[in-house]
C-alpha positions as CSV (number, residue, x, y, z in Angstrom):
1,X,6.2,-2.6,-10.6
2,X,5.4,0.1,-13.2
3,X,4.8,-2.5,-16.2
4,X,3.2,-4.8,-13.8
5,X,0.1,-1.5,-13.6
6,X,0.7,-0.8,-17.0
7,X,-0.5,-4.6,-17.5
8,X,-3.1,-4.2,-15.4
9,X,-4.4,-0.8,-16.7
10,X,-4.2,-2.7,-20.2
11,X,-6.2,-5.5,-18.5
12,X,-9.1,-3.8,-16.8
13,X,-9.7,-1.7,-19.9
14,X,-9.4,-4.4,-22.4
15,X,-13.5,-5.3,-21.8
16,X,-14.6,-1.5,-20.6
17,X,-16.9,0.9,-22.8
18,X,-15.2,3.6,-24.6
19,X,-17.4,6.3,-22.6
20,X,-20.4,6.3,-19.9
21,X,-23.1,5.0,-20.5
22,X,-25.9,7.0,-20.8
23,X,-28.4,5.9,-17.7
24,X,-31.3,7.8,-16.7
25,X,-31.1,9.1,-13.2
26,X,-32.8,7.4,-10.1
27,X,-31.0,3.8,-11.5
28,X,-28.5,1.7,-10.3
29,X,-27.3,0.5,-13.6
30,X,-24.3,2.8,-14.0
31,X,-23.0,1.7,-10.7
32,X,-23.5,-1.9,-11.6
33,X,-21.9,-2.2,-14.5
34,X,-18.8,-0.4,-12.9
35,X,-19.3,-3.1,-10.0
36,X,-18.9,-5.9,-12.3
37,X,-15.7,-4.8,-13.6
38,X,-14.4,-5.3,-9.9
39,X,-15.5,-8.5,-9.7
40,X,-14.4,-9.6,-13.4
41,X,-10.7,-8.8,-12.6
42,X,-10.7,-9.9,-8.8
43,X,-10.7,-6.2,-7.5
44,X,-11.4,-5.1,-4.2
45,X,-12.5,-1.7,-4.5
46,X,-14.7,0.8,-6.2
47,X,-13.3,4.3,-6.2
48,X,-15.7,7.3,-7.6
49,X,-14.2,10.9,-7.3
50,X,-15.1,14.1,-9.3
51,X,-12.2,15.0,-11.5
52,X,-11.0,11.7,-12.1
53,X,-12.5,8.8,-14.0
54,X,-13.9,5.8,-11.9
55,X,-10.9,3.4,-10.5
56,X,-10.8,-0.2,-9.4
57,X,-8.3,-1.3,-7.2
58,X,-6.9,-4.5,-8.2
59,X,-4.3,-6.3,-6.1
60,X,-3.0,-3.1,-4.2
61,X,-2.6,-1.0,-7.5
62,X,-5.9,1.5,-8.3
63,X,-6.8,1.1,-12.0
64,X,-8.6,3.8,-13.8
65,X,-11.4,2.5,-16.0
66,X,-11.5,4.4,-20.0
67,X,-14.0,6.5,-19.1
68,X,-14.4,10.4,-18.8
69,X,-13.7,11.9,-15.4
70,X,-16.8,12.5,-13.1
71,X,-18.5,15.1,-11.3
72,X,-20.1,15.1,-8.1
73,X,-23.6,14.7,-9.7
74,X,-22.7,11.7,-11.7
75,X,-21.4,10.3,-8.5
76,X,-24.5,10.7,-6.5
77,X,-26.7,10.1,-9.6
78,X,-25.2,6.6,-9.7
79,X,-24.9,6.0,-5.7
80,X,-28.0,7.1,-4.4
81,X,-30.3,5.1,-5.6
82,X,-28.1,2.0,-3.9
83,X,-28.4,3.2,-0.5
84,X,-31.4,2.2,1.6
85,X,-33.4,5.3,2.5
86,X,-32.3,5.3,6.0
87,X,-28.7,5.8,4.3
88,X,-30.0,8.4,1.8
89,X,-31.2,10.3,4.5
90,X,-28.2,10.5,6.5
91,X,-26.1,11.5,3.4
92,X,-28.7,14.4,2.5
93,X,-28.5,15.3,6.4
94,X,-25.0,14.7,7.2
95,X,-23.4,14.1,4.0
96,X,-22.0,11.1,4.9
97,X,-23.3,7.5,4.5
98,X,-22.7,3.8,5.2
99,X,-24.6,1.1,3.4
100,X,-24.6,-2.5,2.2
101,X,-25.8,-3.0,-1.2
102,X,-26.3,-6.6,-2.8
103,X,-25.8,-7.1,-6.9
104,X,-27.7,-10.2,-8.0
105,X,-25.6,-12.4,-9.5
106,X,-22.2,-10.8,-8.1
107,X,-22.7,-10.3,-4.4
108,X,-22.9,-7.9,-1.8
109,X,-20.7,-4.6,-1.4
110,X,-20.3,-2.0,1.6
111,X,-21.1,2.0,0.2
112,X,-19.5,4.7,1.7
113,X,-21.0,7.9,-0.2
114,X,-19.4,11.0,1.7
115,X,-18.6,14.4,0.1
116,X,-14.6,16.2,-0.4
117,X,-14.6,19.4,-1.2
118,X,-17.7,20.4,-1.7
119,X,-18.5,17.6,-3.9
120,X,-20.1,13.9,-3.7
121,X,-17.3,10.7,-3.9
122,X,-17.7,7.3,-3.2
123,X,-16.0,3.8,-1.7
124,X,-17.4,0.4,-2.6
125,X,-15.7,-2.3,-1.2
126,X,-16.5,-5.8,-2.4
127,X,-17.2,-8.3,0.5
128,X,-16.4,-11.9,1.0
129,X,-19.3,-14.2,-0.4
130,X,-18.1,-16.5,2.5
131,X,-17.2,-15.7,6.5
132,X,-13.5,-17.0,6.7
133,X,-12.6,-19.9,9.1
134,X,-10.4,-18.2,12.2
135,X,-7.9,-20.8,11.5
136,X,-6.9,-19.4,8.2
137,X,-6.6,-15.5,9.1
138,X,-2.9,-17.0,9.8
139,X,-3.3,-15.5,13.6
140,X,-1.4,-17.0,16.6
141,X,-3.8,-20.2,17.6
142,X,-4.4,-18.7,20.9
143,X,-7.0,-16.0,19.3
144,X,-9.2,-19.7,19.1
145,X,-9.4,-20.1,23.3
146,X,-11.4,-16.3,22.6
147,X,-13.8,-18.6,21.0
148,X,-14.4,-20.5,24.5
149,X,-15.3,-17.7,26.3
150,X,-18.1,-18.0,28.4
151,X,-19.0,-14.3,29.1
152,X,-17.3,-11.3,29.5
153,X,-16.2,-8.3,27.6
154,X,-13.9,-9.3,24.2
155,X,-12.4,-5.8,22.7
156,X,-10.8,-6.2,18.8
157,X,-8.4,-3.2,18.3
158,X,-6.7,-1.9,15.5
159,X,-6.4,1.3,13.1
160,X,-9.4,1.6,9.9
161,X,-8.3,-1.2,7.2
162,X,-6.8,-3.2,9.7
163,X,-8.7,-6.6,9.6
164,X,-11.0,-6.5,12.8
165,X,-14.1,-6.9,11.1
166,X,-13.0,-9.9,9.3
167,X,-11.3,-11.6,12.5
168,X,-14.6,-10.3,15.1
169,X,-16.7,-12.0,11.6
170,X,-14.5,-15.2,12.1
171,X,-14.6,-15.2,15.9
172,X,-18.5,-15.4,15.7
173,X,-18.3,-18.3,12.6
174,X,-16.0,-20.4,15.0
175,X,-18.4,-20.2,18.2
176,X,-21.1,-20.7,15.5
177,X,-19.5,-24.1,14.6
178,X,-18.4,-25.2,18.2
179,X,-21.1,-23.8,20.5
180,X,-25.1,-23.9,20.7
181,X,-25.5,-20.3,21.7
182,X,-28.2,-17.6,21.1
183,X,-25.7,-15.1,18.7
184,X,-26.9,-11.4,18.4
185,X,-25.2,-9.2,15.5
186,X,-25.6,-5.1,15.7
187,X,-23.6,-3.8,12.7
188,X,-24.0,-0.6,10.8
189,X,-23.8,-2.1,8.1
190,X,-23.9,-5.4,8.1
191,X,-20.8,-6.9,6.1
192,X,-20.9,-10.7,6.7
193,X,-23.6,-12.4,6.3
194,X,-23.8,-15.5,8.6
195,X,-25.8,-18.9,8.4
196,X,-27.0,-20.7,11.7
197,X,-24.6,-24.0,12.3
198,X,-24.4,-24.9,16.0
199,X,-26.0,-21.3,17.1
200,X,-28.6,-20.0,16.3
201,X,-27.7,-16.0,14.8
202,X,-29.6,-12.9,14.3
203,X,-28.4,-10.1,12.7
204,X,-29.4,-6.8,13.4
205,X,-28.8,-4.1,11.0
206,X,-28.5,-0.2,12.5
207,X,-30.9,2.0,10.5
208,X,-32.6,-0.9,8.6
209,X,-33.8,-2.8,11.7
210,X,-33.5,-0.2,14.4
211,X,-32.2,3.0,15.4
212,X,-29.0,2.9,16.9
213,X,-26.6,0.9,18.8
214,X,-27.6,1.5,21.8
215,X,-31.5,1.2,20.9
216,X,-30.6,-2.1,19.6
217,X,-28.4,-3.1,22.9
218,X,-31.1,-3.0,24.8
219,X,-33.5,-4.5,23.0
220,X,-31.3,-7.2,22.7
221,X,-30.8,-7.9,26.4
222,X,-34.4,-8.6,26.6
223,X,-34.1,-11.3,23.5
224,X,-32.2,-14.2,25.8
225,X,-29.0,-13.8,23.9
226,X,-25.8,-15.8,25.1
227,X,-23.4,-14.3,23.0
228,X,-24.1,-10.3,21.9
229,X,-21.7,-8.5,18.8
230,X,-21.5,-4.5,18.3
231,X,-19.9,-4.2,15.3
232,X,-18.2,-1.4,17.1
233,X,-17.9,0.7,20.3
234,X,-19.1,4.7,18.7
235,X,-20.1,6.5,22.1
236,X,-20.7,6.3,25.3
237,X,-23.8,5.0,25.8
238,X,-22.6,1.8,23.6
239,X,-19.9,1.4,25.7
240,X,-21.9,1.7,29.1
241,X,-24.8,-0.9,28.3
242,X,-22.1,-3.8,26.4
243,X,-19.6,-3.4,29.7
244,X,-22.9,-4.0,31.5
245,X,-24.0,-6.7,29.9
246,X,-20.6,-8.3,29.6
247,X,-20.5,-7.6,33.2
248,X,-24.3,-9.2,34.0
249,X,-22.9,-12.4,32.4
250,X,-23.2,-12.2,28.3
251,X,-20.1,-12.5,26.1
252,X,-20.3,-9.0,24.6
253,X,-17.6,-8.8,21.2
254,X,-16.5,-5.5,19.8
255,X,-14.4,-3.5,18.1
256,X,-12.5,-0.1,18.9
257,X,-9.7,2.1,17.2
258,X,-6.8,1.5,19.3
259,X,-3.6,-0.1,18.9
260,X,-2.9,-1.8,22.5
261,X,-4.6,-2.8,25.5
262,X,-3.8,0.5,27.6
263,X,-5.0,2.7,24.8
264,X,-8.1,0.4,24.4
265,X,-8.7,0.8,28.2
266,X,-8.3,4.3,27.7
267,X,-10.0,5.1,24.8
268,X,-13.5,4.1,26.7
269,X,-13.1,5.2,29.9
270,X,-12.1,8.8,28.3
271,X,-15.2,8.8,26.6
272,X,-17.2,9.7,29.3
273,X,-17.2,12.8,31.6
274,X,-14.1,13.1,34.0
275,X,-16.5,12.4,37.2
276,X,-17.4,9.2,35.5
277,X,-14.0,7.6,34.4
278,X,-13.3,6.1,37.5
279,X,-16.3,4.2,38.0
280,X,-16.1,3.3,34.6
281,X,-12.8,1.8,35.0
282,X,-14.1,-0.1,37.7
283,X,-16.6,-1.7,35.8
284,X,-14.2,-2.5,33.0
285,X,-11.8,-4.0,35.2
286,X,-14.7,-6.6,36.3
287,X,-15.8,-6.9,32.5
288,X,-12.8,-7.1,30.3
289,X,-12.2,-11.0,29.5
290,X,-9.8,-10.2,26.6
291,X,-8.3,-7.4,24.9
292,X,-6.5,-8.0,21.2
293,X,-4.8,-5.9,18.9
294,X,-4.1,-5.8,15.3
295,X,-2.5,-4.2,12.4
296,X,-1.7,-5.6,9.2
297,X,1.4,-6.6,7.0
298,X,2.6,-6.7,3.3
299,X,3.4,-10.4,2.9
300,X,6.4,-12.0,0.9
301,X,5.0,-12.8,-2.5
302,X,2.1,-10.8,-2.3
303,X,-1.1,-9.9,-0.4
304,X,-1.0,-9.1,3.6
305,X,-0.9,-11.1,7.1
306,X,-2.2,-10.0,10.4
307,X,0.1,-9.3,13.5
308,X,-1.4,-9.4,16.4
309,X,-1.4,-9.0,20.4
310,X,-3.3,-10.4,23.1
311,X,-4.0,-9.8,27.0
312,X,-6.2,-12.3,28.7
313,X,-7.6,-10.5,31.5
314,X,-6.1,-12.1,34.5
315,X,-6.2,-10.2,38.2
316,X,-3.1,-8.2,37.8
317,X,-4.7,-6.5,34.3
318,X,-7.8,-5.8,36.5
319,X,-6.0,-4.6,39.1
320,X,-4.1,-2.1,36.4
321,X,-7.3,-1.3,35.1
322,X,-8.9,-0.1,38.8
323,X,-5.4,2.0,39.6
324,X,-5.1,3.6,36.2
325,X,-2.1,2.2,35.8
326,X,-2.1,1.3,32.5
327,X,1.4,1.4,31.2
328,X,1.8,-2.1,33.1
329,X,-0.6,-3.8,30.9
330,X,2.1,-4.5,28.5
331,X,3.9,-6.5,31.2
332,X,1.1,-8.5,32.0
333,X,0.8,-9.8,28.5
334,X,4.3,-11.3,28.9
335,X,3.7,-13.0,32.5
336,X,0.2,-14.5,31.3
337,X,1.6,-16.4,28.4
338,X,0.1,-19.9,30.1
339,X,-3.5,-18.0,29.9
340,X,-3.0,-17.4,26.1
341,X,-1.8,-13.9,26.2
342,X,0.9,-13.1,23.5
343,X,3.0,-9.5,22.3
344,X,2.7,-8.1,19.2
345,X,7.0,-8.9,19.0
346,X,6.2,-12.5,19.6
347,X,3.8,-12.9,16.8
348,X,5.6,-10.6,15.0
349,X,9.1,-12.7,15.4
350,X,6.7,-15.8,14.7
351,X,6.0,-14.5,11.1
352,X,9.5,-13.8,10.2
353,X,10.7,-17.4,11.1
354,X,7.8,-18.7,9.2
355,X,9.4,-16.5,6.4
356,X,5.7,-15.0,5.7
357,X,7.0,-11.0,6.2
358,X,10.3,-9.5,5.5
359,X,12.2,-8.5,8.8
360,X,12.8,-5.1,8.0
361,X,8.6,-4.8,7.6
362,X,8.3,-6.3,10.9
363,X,10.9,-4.5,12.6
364,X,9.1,-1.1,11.5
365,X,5.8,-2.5,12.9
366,X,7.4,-3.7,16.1
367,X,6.2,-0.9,19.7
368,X,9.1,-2.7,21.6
369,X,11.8,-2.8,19.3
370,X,14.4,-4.5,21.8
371,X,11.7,-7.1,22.4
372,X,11.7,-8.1,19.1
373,X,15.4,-7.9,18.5
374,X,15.8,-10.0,20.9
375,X,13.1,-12.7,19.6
376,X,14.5,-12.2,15.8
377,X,17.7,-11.3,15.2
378,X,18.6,-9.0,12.7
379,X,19.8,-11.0,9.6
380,X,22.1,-9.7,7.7
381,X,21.3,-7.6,4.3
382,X,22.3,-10.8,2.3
383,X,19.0,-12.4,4.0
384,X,16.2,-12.7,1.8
């Protein structure tokens, strides 16, 4: 492993300039030029952090470049100007900012310009030129039936890093393709770009296009949408005008940090005051069509694969939902298998037999750990 990031150190650096360049401030040509090496060696991400010189990561492993370490002004001399003023505002204000940022010629990268002790860093993450087909995320085939969905609520959990952007990106690319449908986008910012097929899509960018999420929720119940995307749930208001829309008959898709369905149940419903939760569960119970679950894995040979877990929401899950009893929700993803509901074991189990993931990685990703003992077997140390 060490020679291998020797290699690519030796790599990276072999077309990099001795020092950095000398830019004049209020240009993005710095940043560029740093942005092309991540694309000339198939890297990922951008990495800017005072005290250390600027590093790509490249298949897992992060690369410094053979330049001088930075400071916090060289970092925001060479960030700023990418960010769109709404985003340069919001950093100067709240020293944290999101943005999108497109490179003629290479494509389009997310910012994230924040600050760490007392000084300005930066992520850039390279994204996809291309929206990935749902079919080759390598996810159960039943996430596809979420694609059929006439209305209701569609929740995509998971921790940061985890994939939900990419699979809530392909969700909307496969209705796209099979459906005629009025597609609404609210995304802060906007990471995939789509292209209308069978639907017709509009993407709404917070900040560039409007104000907020909920600003733009509303607005977009009044544009006849059939199908309406937050890229994800932030506060309460958010959460109150997409359960009512999902509840009003939309199909409302979003995204929350949570790792099951009870703690995605939660997770809302404890967002709002305690003289509110109950009615809020109520509503949820009549708007939840789906809630899915993901984290992602270190495959054999290289790169990752999803694991994932779904409930459809069937009337015992709603039932849960109104009691607060959501430690059974767990049990009705095994008893609603012939809706299309699957465990996190199952799939997990499923990628082991497919010989995609090493048991012992799956085993430490596995919440029921009998469950999935019992679907896979421990093999032996002699197993590869």
């Amino acid at each position: 492993m060490e020679h291998d990031i020797d290699r690519l150190i030796l790599e990276l650096n072999a077309t990099a300039p001795a020092g950095p360049a000398q830019v004049a401030p209020g240009t993005t040509a710095r940043l560029d030029r740093w942005l092309q090496h991540v694309a000339d060696k198939g890297g990922s991400d951008l990495l800017l952090v005072a005290g250390a010189p600027p590093s790509v990561r490249v298949k897992g492993a992060v690369i410094p470049l053979a330049e001088g370490p930075l400071d916090g002004v060289d970092i925001e001399e060479a960030v700023l100007p990418a960010l769109a003023p709404h985003a340069g505002r919001q950093y100067r204000e709240h020293q944290i900012a999101d943005a999108s940022y497109r490179l003629t010629g290479l494509g389009r990268f997310r910012i994230n310009l924040h600050r760490e002790r007392g000084r300005a860093a930066a992520a850039v993450r390279m994204l996809p030129a291309r929206v990935p087909r749902l079919s080759s995320l390598n996810l159960p085939p039943q996430v596809e039936l979420l694609a059929e969905l006439p209305r209701g609520l569609v929740l995509i959990g998971g921790p940061t890093g985890s994939g939900k952007t990419t699979t809530l990106a392909s969700l909307v690319e496969e209705i796209n393709r099979r459906s005629a449908r009025h597609i609404i986008t609210i995304e802060d910012p906007i990471e995939y770009e789509h292209t209308h097929g069978s639907s017709v899509i509009e993407q709404i960018e917070v900040g560039v296009d409007v104000q907020d999420f909920p600003a733009a929720l509303r607005a977009a119940l009044r544009q006849a949408p059939d199908v309406i995307v937050v890229g994800e749930m932030r506060d309460p208001e958010t959460m109150r005008i997409a359960v009512s829309a999902a509840e009003t008959g939309h199909l409302v898709l979003s995204t929350v940090h949570t790792t099951d369905a009870a703690s995605t149940v939660s997770r809302i419903a404890d967002s709002f005051p305690a003289e509110r939760q109950n009615t809020i569960r109520q509503e949820l119970a009549m708007a939840l069509a789906a809630v899915m679950t993901q984290t992602l894995i270190p495959r054999i040979g290289g790169g990752i694969v999803p694991a994932a877990e779904l409930l459809m929401v069937g009337y015992g899950a709603r039932q849960h939902i109104r009691k607060n009893a959501l430690q059974h929700l767990h049990q009705e993803t095994t008893i609603t298998r012939k809706a299309g509901s699957f465990t996190l074991e199952e799939c997990l189990a499923r990628l082991v037999r497919e010989g995609a993931v090493e048991w012992q990685a799956a085993h430490g990703r596995a919440v029921h750990v009998e469950a999935f003992e019992q679907l896979s077997p421990y093999p032996g140390p002699s197993a590869s």
